[in-house]
SERO-4910 file (N, C-alpha, C, O; in steps of 0.05 Angstrom, whole numbers):
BEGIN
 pado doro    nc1    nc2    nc3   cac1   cac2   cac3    cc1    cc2    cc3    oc1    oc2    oc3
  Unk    A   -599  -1510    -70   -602  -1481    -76   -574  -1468    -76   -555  -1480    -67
  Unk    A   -570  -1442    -87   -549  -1431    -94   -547  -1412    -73   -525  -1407    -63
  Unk    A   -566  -1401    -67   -564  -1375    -44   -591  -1386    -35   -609  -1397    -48
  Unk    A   -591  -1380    -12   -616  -1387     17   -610  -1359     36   -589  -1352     48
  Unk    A   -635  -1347     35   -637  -1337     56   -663  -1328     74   -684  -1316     69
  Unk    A   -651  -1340     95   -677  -1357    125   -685  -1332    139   -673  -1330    161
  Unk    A   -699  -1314    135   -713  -1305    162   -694  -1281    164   -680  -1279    184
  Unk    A   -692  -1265    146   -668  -1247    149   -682  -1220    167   -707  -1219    163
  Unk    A   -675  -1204    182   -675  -1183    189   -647  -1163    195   -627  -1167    210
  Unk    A   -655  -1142    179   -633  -1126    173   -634  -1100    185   -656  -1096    195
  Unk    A   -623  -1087    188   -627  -1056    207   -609  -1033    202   -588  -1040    192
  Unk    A   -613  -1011    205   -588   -997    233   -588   -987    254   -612   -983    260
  Unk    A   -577   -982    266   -577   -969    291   -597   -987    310   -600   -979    333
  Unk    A   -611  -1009    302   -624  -1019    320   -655  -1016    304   -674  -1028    313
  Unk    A   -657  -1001    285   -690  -1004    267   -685  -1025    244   -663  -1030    232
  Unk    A   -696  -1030    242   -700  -1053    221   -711  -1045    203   -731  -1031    204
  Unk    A   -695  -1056    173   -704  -1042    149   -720  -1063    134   -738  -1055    120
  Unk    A   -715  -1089    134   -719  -1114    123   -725  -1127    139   -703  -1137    145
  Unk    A   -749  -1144    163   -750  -1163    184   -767  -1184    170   -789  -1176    162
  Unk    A   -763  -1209    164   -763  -1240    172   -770  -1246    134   -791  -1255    123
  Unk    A   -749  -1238    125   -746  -1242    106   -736  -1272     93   -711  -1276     94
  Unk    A   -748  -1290     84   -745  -1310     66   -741  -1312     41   -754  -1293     31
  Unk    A   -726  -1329     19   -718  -1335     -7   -701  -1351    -14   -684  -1356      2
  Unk    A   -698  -1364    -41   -675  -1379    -48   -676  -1380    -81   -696  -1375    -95
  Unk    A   -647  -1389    -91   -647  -1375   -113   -630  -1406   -116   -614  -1416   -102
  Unk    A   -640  -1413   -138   -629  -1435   -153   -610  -1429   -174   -618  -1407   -183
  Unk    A   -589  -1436   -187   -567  -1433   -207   -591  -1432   -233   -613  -1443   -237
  Unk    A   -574  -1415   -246   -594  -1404   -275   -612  -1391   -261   -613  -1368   -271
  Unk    A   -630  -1393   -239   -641  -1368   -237   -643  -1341   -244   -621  -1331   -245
  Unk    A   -661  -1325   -249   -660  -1299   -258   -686  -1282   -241   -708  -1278   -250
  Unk    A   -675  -1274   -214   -690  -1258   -198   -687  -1227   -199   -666  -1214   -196
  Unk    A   -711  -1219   -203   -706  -1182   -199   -725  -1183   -172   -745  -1196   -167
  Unk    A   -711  -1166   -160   -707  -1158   -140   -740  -1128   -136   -728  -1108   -128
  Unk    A   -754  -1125   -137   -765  -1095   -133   -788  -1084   -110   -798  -1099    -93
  Unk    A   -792  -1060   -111   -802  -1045    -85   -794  -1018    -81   -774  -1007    -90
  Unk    A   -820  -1001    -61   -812   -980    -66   -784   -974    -53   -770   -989    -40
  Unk    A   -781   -935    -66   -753   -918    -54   -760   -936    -20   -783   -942    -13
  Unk    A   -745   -939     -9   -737   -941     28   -745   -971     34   -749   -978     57
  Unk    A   -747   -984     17   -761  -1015     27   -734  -1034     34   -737  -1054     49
  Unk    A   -710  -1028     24   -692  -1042     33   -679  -1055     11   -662  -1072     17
  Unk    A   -685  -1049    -19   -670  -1072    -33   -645  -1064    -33   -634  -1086    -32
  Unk    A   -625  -1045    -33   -599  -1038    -26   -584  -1049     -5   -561  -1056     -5
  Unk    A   -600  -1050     14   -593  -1057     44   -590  -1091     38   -567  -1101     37
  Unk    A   -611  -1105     34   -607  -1129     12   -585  -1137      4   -579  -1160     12
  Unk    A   -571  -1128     -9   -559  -1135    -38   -531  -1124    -18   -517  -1120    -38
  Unk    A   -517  -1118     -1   -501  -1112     15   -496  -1131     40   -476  -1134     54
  Unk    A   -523  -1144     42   -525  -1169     51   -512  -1190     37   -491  -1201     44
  Unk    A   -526  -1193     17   -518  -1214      6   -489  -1217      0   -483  -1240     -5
  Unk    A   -465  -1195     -3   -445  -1188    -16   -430  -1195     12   -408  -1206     10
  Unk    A   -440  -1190     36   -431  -1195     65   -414  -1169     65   -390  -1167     70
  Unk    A   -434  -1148     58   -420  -1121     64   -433  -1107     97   -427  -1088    111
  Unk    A   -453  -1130    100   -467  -1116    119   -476  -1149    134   -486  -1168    122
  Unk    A   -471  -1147    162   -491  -1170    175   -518  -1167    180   -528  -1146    187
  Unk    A   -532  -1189    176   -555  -1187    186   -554  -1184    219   -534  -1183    234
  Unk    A   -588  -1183    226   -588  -1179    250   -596  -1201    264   -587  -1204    286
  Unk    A   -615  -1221    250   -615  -1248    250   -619  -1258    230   -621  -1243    210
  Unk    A   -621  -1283    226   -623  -1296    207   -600  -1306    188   -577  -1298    188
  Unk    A   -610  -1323    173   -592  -1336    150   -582  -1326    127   -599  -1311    116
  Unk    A   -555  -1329    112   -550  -1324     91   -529  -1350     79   -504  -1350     81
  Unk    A   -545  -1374     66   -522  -1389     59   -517  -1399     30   -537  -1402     16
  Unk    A   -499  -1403     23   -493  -1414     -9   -491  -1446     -4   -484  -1459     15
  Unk    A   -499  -1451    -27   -502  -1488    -26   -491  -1482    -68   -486  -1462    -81
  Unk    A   -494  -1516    -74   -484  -1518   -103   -456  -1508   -112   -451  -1505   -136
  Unk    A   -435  -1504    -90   -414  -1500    -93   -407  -1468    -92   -384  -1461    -87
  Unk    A   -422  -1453    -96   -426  -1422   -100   -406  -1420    -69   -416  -1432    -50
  Unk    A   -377  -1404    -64   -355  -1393    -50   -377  -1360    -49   -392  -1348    -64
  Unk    A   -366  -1358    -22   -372  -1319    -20   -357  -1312    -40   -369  -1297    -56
  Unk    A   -332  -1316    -47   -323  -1286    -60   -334  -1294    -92   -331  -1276   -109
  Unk    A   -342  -1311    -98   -350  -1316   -126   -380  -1295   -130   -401  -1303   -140
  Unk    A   -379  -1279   -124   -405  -1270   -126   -401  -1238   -146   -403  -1216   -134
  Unk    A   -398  -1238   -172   -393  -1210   -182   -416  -1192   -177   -440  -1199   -179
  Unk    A   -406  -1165   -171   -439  -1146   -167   -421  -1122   -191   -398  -1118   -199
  Unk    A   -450  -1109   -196   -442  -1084   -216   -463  -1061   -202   -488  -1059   -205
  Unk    A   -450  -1048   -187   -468  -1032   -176   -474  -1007   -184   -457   -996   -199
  Unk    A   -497   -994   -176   -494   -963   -189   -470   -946   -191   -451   -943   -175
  Unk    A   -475   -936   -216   -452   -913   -222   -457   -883   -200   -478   -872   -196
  Unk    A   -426   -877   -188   -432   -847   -188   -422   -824   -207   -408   -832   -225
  Unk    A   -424   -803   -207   -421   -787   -215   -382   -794   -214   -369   -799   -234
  Unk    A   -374   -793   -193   -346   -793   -193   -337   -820   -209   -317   -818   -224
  Unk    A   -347   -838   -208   -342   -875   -217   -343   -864   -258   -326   -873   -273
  Unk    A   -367   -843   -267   -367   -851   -291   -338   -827   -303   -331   -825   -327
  Unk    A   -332   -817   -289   -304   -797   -295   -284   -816   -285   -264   -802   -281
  Unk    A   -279   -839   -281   -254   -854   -282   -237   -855   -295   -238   -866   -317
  Unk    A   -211   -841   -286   -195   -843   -306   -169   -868   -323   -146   -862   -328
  Unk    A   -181   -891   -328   -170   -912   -334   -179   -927   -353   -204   -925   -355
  Unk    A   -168   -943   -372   -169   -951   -396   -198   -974   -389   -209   -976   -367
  Unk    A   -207   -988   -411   -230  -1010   -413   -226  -1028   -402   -239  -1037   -382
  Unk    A   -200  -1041   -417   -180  -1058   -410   -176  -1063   -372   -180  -1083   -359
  Unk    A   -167  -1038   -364   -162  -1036   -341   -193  -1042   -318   -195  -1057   -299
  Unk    A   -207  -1029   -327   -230  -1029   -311   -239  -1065   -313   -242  -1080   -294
  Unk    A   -241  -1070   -335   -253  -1104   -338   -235  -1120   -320   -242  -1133   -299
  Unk    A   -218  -1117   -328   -187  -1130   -309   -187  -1133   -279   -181  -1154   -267
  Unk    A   -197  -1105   -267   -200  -1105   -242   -226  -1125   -229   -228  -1131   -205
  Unk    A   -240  -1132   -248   -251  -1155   -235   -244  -1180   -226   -259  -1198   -217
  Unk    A   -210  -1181   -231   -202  -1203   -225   -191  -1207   -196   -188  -1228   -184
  Unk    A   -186  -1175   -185   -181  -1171   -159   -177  -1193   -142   -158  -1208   -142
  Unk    A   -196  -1193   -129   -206  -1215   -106   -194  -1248   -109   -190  -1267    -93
  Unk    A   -191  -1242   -145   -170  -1275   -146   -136  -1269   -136   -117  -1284   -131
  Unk    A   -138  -1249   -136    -99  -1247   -136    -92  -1247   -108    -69  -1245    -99
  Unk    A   -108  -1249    -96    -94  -1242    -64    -79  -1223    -65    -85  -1203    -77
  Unk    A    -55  -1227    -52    -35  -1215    -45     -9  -1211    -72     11  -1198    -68
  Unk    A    -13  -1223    -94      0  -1225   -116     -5  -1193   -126    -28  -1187   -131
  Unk    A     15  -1173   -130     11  -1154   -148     12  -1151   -172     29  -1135   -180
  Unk    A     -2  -1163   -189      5  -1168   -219    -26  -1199   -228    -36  -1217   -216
  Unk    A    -28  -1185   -255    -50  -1211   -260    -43  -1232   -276    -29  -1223   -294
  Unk    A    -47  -1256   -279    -39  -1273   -280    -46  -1286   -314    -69  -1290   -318
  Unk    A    -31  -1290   -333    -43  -1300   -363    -68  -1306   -365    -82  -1293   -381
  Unk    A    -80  -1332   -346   -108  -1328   -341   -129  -1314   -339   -152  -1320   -345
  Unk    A   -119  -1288   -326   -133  -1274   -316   -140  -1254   -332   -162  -1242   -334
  Unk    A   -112  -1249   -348   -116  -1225   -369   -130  -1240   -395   -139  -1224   -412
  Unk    A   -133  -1257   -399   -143  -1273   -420   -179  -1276   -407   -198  -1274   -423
  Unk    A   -183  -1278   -388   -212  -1282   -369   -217  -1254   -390   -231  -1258   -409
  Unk    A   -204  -1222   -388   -217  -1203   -388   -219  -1202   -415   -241  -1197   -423
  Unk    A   -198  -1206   -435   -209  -1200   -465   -230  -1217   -462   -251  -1205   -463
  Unk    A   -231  -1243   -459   -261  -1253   -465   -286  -1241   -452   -308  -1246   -462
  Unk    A   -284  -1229   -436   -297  -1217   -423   -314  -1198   -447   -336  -1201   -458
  Unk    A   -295  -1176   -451   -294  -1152   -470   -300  -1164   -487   -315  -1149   -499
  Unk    A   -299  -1192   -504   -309  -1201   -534   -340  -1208   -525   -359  -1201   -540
  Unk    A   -347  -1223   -499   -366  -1237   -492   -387  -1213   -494   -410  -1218   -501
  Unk    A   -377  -1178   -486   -399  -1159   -481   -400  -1141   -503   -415  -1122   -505
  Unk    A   -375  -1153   -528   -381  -1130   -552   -365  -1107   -542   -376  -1086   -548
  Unk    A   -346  -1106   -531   -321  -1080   -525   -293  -1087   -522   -275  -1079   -507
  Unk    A   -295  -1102   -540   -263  -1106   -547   -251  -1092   -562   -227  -1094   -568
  Unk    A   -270  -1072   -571   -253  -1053   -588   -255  -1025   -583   -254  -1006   -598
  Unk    A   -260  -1027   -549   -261  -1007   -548   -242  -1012   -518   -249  -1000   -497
  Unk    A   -215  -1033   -519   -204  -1033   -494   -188  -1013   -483   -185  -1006   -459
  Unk    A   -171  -1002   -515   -144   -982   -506   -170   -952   -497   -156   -935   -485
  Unk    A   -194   -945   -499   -201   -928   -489   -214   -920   -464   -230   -933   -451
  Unk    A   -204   -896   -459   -213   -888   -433   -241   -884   -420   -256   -866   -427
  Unk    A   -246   -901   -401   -267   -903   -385   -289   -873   -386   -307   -867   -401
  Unk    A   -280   -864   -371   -299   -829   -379   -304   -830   -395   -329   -829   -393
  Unk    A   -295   -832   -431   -294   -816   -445   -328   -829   -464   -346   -817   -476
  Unk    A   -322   -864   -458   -350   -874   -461   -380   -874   -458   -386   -877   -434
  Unk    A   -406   -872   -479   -427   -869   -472   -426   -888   -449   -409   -905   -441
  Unk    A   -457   -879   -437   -459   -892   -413   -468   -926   -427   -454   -941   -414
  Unk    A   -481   -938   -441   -488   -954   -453   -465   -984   -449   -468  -1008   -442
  Unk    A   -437   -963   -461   -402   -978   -453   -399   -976   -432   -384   -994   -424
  Unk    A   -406   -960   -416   -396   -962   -392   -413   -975   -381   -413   -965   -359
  Unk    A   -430   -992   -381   -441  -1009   -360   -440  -1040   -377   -446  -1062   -366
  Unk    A   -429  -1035   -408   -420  -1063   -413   -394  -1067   -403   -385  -1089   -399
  Unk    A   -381  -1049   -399   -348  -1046   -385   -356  -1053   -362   -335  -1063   -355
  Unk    A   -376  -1058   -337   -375  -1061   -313   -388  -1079   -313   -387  -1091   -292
  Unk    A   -402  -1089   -332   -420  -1118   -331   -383  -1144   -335   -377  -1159   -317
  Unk    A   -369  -1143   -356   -355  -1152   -367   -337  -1150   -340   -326  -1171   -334
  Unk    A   -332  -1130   -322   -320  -1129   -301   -328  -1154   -277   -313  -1171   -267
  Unk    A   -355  -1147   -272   -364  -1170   -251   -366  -1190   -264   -374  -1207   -247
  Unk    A   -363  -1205   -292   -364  -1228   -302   -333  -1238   -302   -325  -1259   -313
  Unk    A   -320  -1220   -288   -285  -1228   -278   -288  -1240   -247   -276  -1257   -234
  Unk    A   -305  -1227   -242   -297  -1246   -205   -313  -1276   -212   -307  -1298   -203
  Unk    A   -336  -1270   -229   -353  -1304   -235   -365  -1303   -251   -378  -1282   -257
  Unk    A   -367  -1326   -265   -393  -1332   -277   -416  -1339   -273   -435  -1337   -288
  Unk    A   -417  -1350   -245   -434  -1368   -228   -461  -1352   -226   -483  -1354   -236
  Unk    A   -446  -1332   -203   -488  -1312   -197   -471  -1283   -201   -447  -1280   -196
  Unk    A   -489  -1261   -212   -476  -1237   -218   -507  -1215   -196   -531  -1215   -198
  Unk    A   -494  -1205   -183   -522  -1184   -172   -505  -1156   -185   -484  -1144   -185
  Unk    A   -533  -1157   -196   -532  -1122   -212   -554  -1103   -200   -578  -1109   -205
  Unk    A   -549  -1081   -186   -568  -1054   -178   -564  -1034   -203   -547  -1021   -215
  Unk    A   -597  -1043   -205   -604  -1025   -234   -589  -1017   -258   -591   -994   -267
  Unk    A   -575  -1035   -269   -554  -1033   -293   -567  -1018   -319   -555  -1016   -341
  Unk    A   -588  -1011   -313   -598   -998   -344   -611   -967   -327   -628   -952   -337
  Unk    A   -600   -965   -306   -600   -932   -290   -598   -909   -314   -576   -912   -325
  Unk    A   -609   -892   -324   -593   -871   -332   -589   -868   -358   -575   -850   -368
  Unk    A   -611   -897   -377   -596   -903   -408   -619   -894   -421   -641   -892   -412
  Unk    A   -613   -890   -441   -633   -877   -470   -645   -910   -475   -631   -931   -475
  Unk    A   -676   -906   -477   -683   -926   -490   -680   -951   -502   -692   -972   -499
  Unk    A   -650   -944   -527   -642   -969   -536   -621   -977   -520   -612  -1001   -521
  Unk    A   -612   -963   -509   -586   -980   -497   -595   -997   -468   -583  -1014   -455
  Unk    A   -618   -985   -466   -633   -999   -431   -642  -1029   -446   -639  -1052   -436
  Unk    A   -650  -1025   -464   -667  -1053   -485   -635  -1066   -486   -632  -1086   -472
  Unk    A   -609  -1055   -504   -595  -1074   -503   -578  -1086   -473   -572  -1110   -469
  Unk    A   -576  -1070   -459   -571  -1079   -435   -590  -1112   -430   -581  -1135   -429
  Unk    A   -620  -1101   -428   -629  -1119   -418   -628  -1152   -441   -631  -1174   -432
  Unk    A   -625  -1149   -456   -622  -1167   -473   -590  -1182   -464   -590  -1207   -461
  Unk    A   -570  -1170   -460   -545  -1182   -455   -550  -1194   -434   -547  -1219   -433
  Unk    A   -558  -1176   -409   -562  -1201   -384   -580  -1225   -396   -576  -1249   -393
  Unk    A   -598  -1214   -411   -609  -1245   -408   -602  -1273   -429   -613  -1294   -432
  Unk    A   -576  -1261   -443   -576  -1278   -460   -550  -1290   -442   -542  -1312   -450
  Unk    A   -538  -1280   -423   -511  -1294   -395   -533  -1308   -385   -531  -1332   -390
  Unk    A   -554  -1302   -373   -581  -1318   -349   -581  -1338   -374   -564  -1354   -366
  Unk    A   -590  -1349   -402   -587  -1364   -416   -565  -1385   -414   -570  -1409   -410
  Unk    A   -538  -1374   -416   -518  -1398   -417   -510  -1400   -390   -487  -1406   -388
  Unk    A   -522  -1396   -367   -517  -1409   -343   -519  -1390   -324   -531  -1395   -303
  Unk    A   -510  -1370   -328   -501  -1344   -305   -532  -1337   -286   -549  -1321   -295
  Unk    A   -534  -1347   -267   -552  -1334   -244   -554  -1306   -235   -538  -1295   -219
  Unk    A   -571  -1296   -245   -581  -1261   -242   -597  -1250   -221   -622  -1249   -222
  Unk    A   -582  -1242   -202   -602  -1229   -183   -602  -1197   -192   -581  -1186   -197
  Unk    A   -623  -1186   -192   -624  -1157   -203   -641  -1134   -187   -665  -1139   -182
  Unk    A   -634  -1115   -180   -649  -1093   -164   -654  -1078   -195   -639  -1074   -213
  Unk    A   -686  -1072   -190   -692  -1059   -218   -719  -1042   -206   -738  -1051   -192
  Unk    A   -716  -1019   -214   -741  -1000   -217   -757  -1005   -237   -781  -1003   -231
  Unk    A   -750  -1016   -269   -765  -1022   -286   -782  -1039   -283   -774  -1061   -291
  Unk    A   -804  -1038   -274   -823  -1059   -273   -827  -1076   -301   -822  -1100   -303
  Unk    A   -836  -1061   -320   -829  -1072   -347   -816  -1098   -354   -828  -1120   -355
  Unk    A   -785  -1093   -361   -767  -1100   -361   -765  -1126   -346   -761  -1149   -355
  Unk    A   -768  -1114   -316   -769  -1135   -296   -786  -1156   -302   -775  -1178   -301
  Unk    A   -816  -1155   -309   -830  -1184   -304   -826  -1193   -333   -835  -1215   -337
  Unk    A   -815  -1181   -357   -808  -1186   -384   -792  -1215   -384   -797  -1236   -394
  Unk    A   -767  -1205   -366   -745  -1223   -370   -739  -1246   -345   -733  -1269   -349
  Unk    A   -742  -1232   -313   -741  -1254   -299   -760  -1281   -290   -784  -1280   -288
  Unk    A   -748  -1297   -287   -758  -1321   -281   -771  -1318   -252   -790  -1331   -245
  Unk    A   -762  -1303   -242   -767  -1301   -202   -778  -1263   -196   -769  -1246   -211
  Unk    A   -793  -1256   -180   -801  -1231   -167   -788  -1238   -144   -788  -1262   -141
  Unk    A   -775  -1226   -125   -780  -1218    -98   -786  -1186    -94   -769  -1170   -103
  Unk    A   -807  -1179    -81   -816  -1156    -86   -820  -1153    -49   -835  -1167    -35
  Unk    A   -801  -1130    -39   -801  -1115    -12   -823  -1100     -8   -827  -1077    -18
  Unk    A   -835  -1109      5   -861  -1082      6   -852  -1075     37   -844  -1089     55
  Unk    A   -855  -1045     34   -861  -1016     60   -874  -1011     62   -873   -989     74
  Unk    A   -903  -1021     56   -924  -1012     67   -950  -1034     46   -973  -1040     51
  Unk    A   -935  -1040     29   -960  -1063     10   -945  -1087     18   -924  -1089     30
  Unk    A   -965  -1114      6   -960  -1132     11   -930  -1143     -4   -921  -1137    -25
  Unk    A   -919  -1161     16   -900  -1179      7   -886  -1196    -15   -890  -1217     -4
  Unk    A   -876  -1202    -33   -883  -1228    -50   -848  -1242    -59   -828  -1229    -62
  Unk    A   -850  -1267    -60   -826  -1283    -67   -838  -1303    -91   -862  -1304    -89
  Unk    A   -829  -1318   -110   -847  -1327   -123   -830  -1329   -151   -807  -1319   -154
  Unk    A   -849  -1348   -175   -854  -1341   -200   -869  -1318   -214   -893  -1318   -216
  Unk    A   -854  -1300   -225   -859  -1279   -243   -891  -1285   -251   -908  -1268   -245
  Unk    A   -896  -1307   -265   -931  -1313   -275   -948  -1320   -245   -969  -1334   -244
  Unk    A   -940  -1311   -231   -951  -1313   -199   -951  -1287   -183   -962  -1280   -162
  Unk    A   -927  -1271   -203   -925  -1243   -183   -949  -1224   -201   -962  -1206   -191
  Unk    A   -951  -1229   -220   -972  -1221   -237  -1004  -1218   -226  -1019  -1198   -227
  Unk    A  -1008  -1241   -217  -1026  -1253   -200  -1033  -1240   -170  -1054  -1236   -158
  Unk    A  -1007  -1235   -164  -1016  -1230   -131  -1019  -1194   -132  -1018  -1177   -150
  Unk    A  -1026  -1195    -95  -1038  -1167    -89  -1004  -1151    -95  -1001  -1132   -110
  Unk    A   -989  -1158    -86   -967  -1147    -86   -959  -1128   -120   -957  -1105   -128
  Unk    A   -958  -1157   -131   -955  -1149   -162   -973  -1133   -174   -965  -1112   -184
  Unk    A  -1001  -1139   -176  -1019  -1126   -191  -1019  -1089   -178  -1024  -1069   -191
  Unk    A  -1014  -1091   -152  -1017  -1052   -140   -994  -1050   -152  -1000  -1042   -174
  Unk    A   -969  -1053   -151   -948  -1056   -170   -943  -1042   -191   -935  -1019   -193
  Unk    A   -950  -1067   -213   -945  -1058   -238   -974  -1034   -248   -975  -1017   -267
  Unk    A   -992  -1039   -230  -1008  -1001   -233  -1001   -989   -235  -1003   -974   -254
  Unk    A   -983   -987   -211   -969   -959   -204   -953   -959   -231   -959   -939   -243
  Unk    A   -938   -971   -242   -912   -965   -261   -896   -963   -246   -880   -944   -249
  Unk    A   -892   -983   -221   -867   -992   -215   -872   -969   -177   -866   -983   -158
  Unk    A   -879   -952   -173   -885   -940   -155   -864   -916   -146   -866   -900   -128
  Unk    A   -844   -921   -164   -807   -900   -154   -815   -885   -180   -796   -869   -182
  Unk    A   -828   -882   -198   -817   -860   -227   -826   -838   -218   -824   -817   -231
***
């Protein structure tokens, strides 16, 4: 397995947001993540990044998968989409975490990001400024960013947040054509839609409904899924 995690319980202050949580995610995998507002998938996905310890339990990588190989594209804020720095620059910074202590990026590295930018269709839009792009670019600019720290597993919180219709469709089409040539997708998604459309895996947090980890043609199936996808996802 690529990511394992045993029995997780997560908290703060001593409440627990997530308790005895199980899953594992195999390479090529493509898991969305969903559940209602307060169930914990944020808290999750901060886990997994080792932004946050659990309170017990496991979090381990197997199949070669390194902690810092793990690119995330997380929600935009309000301040993040007024950035004032070129395409170029923003993709680039995904190389961070390789440079250490080196101030300057390395032929490789700048070469990682044009392909990056050709791989997401914004190479021609490098010499321009971050702000100035629909939101549509700006989250192929931050997808193309976390495809700089790896190719391996990418966790994305809700990458199609905030988009007009077609650009949520092409979004979701790009991730899944990376989940295609190898790239492992873990995804926090409100779109229920979307969600059992394209992933291979459900893990679905319930706060008050039932549980579920699984195959997508199984989350369909269960109590979890079917009150679920009723609702239309249960957050709109």
């Amino acid at each position: 397995m690529q990511l394992t995690c045993q029995n997780l319980t997560i908290g703060y202050e001593g409440t627990a947001v997530i308790s005895g949580l199980s899953f594992s995610v195999s390479a090529g995998d493509y898991l969305c993540i969903v559940g209602e507002n307060g169930s914990g998938k944020t808290t999750l996905m901060k886990a997994l990044l080792r932004l946050k310890s659990p309170d017990s339990g496991h979090i381990i990588t197997g199949e070669g998968l390194a902690v810092n190989e793990i690119g995330y594209m997380p929600q935009q804020t309000a301040a993040q989409k007024d950035f004032p720095a070129s395409v170029r620059e923003v993709v680039r910074s995904g190389c961070l975490n390789r440079c250490g202590l080196r101030p300057f990026y390395s032929k490789r590295e700048k070469q990682m990001a044009e392909e990056n930018m050709e791989r997401l269709g914004i190479s021609d839009l490098a010499t321009r400024c971050y702000r100035e792009l629909s939101g549509g670019q700006q989250q192929r600019t931050l997808l193309a960013r976390a495809l700089c720290a790896t190719r391996k597993i990418l966790l994305l919180d809700e990458p199609a947040a905030g988009l007009d219709p077609g650009a949520a469709h092409e979004m979701y089409d790009i991730i899944k054509t990376l989940n295609d040539s190898g790239t492992t997708i873990i995804m926090i998604s409100h779109d229920i839609g979307a969600s059992v459309k394209y992933a291979s895996h459900i893990l679905h947090i319930g706060k008050q409904n039932a549980s579920f980890f699984g195959k997508t043609a199984d989350y369909l199936k269960s109590e979890a899924g079917l009150q679920y996808v009723e609702s239309g996802g249960g957050e709109q």
